[in-house]
N, C-alpha and C positions, 0 to 999 in steps of 0.2 A: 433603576438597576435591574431590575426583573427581567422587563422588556430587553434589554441588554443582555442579560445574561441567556434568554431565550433565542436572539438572534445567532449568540455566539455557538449557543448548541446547534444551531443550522448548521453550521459548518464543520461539525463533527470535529470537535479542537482536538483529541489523541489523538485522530488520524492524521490531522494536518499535521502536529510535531511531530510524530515519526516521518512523516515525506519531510520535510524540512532537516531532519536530523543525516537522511538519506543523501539529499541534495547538499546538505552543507559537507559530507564525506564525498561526494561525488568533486565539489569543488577543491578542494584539500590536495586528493590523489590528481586533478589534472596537473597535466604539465608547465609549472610555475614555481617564481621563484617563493611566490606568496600569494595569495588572493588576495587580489585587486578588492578597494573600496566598492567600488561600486558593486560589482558581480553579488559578494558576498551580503553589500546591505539587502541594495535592492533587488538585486537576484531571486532572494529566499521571501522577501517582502511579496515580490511577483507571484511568484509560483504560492506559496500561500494564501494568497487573495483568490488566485484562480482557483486553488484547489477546496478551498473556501466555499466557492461559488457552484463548484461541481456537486459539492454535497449538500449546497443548497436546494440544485437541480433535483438531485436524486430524493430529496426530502419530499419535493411538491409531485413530482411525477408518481411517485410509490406511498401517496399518503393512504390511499384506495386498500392499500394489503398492508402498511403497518399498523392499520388499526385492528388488523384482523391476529397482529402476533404480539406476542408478550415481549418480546424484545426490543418492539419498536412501536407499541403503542402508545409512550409517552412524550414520543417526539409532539416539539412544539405544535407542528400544523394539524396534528390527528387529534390533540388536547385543544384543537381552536384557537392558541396564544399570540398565534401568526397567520394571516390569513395566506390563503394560495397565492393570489394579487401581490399582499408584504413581499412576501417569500423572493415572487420572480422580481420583482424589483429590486430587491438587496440582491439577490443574485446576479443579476444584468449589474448592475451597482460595481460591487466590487470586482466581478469579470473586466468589465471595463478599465478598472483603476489598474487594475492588474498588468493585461495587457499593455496600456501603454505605458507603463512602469516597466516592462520588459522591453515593449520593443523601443523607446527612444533612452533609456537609461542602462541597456544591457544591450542587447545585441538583435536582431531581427530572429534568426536561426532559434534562439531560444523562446523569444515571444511564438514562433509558428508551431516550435514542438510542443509548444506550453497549452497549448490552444487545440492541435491534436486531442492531445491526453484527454482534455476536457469533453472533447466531442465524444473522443471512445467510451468514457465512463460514464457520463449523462446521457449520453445518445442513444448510440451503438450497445452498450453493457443496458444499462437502465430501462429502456424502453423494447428492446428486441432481443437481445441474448439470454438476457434474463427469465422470459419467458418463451424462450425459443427450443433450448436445448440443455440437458442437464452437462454438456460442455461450459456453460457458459462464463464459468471462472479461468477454466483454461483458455477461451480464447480471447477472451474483457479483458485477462490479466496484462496483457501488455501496458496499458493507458495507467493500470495502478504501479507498473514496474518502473515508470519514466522516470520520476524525482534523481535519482544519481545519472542519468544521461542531463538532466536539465541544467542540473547544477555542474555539471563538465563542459555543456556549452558553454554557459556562462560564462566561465574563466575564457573558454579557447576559442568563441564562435566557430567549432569544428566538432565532427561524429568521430569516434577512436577506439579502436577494437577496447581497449581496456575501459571505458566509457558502457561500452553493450554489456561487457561481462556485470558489471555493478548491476545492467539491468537485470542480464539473466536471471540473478541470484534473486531477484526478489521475485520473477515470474515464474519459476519454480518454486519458490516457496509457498506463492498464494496457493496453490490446490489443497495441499495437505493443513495450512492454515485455517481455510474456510469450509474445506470438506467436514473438519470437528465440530465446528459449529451448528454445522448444515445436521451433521450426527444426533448434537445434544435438543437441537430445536427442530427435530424432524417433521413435530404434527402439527406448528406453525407453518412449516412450509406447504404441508400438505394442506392444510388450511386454506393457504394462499393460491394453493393452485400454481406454487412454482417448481420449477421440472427440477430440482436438486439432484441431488444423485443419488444418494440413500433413499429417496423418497419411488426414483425411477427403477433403480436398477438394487436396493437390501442393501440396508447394512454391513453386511459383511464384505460386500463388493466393493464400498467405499471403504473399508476399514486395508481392506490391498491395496487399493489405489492411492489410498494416503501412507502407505508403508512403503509400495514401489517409489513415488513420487518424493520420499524423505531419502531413501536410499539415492537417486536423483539426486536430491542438493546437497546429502555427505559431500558427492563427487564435483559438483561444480562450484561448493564453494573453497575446495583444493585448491581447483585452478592461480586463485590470485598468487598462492606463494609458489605455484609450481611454474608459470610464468614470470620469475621474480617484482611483480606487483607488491606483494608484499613480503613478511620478514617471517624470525621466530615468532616473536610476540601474537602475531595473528593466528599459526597454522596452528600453534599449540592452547589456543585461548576457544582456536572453532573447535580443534579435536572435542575441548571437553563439552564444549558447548552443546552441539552433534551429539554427542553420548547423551547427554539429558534427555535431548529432543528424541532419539530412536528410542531412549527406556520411555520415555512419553508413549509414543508411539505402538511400540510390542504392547506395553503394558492395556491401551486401546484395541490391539488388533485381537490378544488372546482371551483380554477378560471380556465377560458381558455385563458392564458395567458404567454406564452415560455417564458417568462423573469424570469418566478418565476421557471424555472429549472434551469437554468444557475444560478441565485441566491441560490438556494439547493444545488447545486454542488459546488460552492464557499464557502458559508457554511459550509458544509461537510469536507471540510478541517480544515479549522479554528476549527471546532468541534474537529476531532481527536486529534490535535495538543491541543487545550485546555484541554480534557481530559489526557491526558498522562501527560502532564504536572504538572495536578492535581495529578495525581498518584504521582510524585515523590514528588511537595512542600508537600502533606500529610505523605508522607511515613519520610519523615526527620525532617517531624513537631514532628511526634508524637517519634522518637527515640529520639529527645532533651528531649522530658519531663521526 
């Protein structure tokens, strides 16, 4: 059970059930009378396996600097309980299972997006953005925004402006998300020798750039009911939602006080998860009527 329980942590499980939670709202809102058996089992079985697999990647590739942060020093591979070797093998492992769970049980289009993502995040984000530029959440964030585009394939084997906008919303959220953390674990990163942004460019420069960039998703996450996407239930559930987030927010940008990042970024969560969630009680409210 140990050993189990430590592979499982490879795969960073809350992140995978909010991309799942994403993706099963992505599936929802496409265009159907219902989502289909299959999409919905193994749709989410797919992309959970792959995305599984990416945080496995990103586990073996960055054990070198999580041993170097308190956040991430007790990951299995930097505690020894999985060797590097384990690692990439459960990785390639269920990568594999994944994909062709995607692409012969769901749709090709979705296996090829599915597989993107991974590269962007393991690859692309992990090995080179990451320590390339303290951009590198803004521009890695696409590969973590994909889940609601994937789960929209699924249903449609098709791309569909209302499809993007699900992504939008979450690639706008990650800056302000991950910049709080970057905030509250400053002299781990600087430790690590990673270009953060707080660590590049003050504190205080990132505490704007996560206040502009909230301001940013007040406005884009409008759009669903102001394209009628979605209903009341939604616009009046993000209004309050939004209010927490920006009192989150202010309350970071004007006190000098780390607790209120760490508070943002926990937040942050709960936010995404309550919006999405919004998305779908509104989308089946309003099909009842």
């Amino acid at each position: 059970m140990s050993v189990m329980k430590d592979y499982i942590e490879l795969c960073k499980p809350r992140v995978v059930m909010l991309m799942i939670l994403t993706s099963l709202v992505g599936m929802c809102l496409a265009p159907s009378l219902s989502v289909p058996f299959m999409p919905l089992i193994f749709g989410n079985l797919g992309i959970a396996l792959v995305a599984g697999a990416a945080a496995a990647l990103n586990h073996a590739a960055d054990q070198h600097i999580d041993k170097l942060m308190r956040r991430t020093q007790n990951r299995p591979i930097v505690q020894g309980k999985i060797s590097t070797k384990n690692s990439l093998l459960f990785a390639s492992g269920i990568c594999l299972m994944g994909m062709l769970i995607l692409f012969f049980l769901v749709n090709p289009l979705t296996a090829a997006l599915t597989f993107l993502s991974l590269i962007g995040y393991a690859v692309f984000y992990t090995l080179y953005l990451k320590h390339a530029t303290p951009q590198n959440i803004v521009i890695g964030g696409l590969a973590g925004a994909a889940p609601p585009l994937l789960g929209w394939t699924a249903v449609t084997g098709s791309v569909n402006a209302d499809a993007l906008l699900l992504m939008l919303i979450i690639y706008v959220w990650t800056p302000p998300h991950f910049w709080a953390l970057a905030i509250y674990r400053l002299e781990d990163y600087a430790k690590a020798n990673i270009p953060m942004l707080p660590h590049t460019h003050s504190v205080a420069y990132t505490k704007l750039h996560i206040l502009l960039y909230t301001i940013l998703l007040i406005c884009v996450t409008a759009l669903p009911y102001i394209i009628n996407m979605s209903g009341g239930i939604y616009i009046i559930g993000v209004m309050l939602a939004n209010s927490v987030f920006l009192y989150h927010v202010m309350r970071l940008y004007l006190l000098d006080d780390r607790q209120d990042a760490i508070r943002t970024f926990h937040y942050s969560i709960t936010y995404l998860g309550i919006l999405f969630l919004l998305l779908l009680i509104d989308h089946y409210y309003f099909i009842k009527l």
